[in-house]
C-alpha positions as CSV (number, residue, x, y, z in Angstrom):
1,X,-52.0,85.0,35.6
2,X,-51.4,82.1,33.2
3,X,-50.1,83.0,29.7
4,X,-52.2,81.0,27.0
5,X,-50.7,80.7,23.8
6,X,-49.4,77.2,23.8
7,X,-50.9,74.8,21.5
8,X,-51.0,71.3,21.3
9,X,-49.5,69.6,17.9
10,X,-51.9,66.0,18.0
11,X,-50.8,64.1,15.5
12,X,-53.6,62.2,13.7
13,X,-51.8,58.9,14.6
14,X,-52.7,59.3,18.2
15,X,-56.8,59.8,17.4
16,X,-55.6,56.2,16.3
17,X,-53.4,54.9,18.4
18,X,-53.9,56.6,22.0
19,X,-56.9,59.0,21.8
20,X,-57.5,58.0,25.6
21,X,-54.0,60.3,26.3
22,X,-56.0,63.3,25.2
23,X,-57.6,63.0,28.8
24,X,-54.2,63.5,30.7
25,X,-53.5,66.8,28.5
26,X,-54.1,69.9,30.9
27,X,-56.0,72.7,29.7
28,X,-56.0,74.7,32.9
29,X,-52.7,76.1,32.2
30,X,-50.9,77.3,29.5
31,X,-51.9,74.6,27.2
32,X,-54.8,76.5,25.0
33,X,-55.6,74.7,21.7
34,X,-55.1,72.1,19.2
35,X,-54.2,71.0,16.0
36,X,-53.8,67.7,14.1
37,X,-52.6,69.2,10.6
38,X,-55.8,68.3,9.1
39,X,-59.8,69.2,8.4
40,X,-61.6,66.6,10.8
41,X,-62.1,67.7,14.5
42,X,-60.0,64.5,17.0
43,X,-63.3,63.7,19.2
44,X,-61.3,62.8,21.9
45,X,-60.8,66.3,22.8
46,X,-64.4,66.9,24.4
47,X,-64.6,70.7,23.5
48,X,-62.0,71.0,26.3
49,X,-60.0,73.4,24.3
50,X,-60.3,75.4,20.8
51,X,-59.4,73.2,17.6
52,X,-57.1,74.7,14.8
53,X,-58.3,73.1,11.9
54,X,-55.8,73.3,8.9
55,X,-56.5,73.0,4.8
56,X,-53.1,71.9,5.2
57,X,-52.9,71.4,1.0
58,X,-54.5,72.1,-2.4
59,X,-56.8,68.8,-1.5
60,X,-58.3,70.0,1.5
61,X,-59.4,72.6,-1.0
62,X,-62.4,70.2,-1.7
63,X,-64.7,66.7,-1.1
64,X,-65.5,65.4,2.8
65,X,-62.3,67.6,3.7
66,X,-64.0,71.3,2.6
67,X,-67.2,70.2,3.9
68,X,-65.5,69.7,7.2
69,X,-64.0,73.4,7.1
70,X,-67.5,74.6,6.1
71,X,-69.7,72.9,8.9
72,X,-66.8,73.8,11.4
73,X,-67.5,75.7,14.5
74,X,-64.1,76.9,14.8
75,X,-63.1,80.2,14.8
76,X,-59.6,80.0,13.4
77,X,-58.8,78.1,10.2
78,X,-55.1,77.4,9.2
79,X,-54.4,77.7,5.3
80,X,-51.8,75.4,4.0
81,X,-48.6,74.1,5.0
82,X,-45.1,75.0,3.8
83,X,-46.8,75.1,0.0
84,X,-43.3,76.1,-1.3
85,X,-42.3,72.5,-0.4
86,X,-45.3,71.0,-2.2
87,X,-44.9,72.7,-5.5
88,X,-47.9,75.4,-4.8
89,X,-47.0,79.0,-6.3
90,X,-47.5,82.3,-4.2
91,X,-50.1,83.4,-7.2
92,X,-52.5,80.0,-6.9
93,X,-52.4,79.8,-3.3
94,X,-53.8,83.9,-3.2
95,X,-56.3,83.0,-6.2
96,X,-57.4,80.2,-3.9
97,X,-57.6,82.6,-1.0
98,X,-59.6,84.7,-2.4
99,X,-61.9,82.7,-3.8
100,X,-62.3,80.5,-1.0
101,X,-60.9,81.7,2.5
102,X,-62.0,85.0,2.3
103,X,-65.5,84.2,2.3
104,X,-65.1,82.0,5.1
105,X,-64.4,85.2,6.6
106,X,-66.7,87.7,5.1
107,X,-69.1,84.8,5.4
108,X,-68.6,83.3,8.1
109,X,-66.8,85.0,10.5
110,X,-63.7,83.0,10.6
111,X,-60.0,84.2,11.4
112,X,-57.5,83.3,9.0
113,X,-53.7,82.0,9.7
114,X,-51.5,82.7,6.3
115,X,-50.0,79.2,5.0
116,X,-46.8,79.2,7.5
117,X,-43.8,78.5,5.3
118,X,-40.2,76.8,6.4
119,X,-38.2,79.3,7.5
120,X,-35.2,78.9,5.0
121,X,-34.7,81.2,2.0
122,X,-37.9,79.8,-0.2
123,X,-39.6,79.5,2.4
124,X,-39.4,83.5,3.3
125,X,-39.7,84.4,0.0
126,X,-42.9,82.5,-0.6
127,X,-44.5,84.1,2.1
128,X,-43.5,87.6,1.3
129,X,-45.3,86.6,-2.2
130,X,-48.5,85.9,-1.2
131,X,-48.7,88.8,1.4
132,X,-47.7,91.1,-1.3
133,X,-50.4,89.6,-3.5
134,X,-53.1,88.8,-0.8
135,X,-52.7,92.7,1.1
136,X,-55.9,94.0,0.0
137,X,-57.7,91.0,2.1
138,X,-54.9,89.8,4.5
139,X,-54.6,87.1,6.7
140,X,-55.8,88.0,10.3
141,X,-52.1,86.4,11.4
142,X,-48.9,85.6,10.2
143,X,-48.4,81.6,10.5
144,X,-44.2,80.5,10.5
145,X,-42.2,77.4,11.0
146,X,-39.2,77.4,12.8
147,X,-36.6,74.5,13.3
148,X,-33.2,74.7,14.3
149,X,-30.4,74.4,16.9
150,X,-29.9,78.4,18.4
151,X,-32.4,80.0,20.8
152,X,-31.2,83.6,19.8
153,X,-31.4,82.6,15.8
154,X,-34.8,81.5,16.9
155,X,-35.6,84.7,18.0
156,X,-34.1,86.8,15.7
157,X,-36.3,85.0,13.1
158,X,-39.2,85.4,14.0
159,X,-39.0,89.1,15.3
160,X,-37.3,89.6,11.7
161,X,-40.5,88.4,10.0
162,X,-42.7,90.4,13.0
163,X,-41.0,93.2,11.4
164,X,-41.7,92.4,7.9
165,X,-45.2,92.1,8.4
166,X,-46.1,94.1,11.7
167,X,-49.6,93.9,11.0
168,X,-50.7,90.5,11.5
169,X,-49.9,88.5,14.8
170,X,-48.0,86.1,14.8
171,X,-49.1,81.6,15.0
172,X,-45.7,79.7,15.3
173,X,-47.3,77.0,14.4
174,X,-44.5,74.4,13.9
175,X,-41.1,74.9,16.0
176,X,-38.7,72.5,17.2
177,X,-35.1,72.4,18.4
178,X,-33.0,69.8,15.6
179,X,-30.5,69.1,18.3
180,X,-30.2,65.3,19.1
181,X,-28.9,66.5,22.7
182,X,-31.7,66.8,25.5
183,X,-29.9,69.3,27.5
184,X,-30.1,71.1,23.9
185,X,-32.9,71.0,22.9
186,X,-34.5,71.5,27.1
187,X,-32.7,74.8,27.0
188,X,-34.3,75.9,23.3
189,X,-37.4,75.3,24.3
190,X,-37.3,76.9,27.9
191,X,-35.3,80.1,26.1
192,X,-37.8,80.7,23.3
193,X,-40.9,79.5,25.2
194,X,-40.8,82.3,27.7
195,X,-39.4,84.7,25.1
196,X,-42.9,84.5,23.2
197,X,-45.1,84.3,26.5
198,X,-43.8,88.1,26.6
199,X,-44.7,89.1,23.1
200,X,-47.6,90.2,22.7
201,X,-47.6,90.1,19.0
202,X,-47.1,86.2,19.7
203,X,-50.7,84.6,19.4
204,X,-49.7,80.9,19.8
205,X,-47.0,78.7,19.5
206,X,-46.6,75.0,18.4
207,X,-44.3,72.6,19.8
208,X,-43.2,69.7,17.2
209,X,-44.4,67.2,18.1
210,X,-46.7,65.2,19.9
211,X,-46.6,62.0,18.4
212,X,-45.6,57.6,19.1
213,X,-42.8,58.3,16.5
214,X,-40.5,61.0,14.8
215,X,-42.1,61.9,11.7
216,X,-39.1,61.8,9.9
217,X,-35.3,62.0,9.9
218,X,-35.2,65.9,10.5
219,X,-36.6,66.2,13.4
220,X,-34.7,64.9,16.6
221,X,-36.0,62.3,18.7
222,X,-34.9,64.4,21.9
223,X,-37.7,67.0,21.3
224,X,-40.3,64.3,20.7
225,X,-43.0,65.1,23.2
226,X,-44.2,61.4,23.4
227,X,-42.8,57.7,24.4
228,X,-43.5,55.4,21.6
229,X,-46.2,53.7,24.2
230,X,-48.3,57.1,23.7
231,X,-47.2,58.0,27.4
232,X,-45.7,61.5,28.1
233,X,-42.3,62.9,28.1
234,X,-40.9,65.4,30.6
235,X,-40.8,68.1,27.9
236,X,-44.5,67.9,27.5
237,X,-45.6,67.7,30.9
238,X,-43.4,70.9,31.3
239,X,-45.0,72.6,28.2
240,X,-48.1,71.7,30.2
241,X,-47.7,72.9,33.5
242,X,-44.5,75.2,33.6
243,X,-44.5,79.5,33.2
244,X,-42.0,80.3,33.0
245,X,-40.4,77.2,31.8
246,X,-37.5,76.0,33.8
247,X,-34.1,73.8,33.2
């Protein structure tokens, strides 16, 4: 029985660039959704799989971008993106919550991801902020980042946070290994890939990322899941098609 909580990081660059590479992604295995960080739904998909749509920032909030959360038949909707980094306090982003997500819920009938937060030091202590303020109407999962170099550290994160917050499940929504060595970063993503297909308190997981280009200095070129021609790298045709994942 195929495991499916993998999901698909499109950057918005491809509905661009490549849109037509969309057809070669496989949905039949453990490839499940997708998200392109933003409000807008990347038509090349063809309702082949779920779409995450993300209010990635305090803009999204409003204009064409809150319309398109509104008139969205998706049933999850992601709520901001590492807001500690982007000068967004714990108490504005739960007064936005409420007034706002929530009744896409109550509304609606929409599931809500927390913002997922870095996982260094502000990053943790942002997110144990808002869930402390928002615990009267809390997120239906927990959403975390995760970069680094360590498959156990890896692990040891995110059951740490499990642990803080046992009630929500859990959307790894951004997670990469940093490594610039293939044989590195091939063995992080193998370890912790079929470490959270046997979690049950996993949901889904995001692999950083599928894009022409790295987005920016920190993240490594060797866990880029696409050529700069838009064609496929053997990481991602293994995320597609490989459970367990293999060396």
């Amino acid at each position: 029985m195929v495991i499916k909580k993998r999901s698909l990081l499109w950057d918005w660059t491809n509905t661009k660039n490549v849109p037509k590479q969309m057809d070669q992604i496989n949905f039949d295995g453990p490839m499940h959704s997708v998200s392109n960080w933003n409000t807008w739904y990347p038509t090349e998909l063809k309702n082949r799989a779920p779409f995450r749509p993300m209010v990635r920032l305090e803009a999204q909030l409003g204009g064409d971008d809150w319309q398109n959360i509104l008139k969205s038949n998706q049933e999850i909707i992601h709520y901001f993106n590492e807001p500690e980094r982007a000068g967004i306090s714990p108490e504005h982003a739960a007064d936005q919550w409420n007034k706002q997500m929530i009744p896409l819920r109550k509304e609606h009938g929409k599931k809500l991801v927390s913002p997922s937060c870095s996982n260094d030091a502000g990053g943790q202590a942002w997110i144990a902020d808002f869930m402390h303020r928002v615990e009267g109407d809390a997120p239906d999962f927990l959403g975390l980042h995760y970069y680094g170099t360590k498959a156990n550290e890896a692990i040891a994160f995110l059951e740490g946070m499990h642990k803080k917050f046992p009630k929500q499940k859990v959307f790894i929504s951004e997670i990469a290994c940093i490594s610039r060595d293939y044989n590195e970063v091939l063995h992080f993503t193998v370890d912790v890939s079929n470490w959270m297909d046997q979690q049950d308190w996993v949901a889904e997981y995001s692999w950083f990322g599928c894009m022409q280009h790295p987005a920016d200095n920190f993240v490594s070129p060797a866990a880029q899941l696409m050529n700069e021609d838009g064609s496929f790298k053997d990481l991602m045709w293994k995320l597609m098609f490989d459970q367990p994942m293999h060396y």
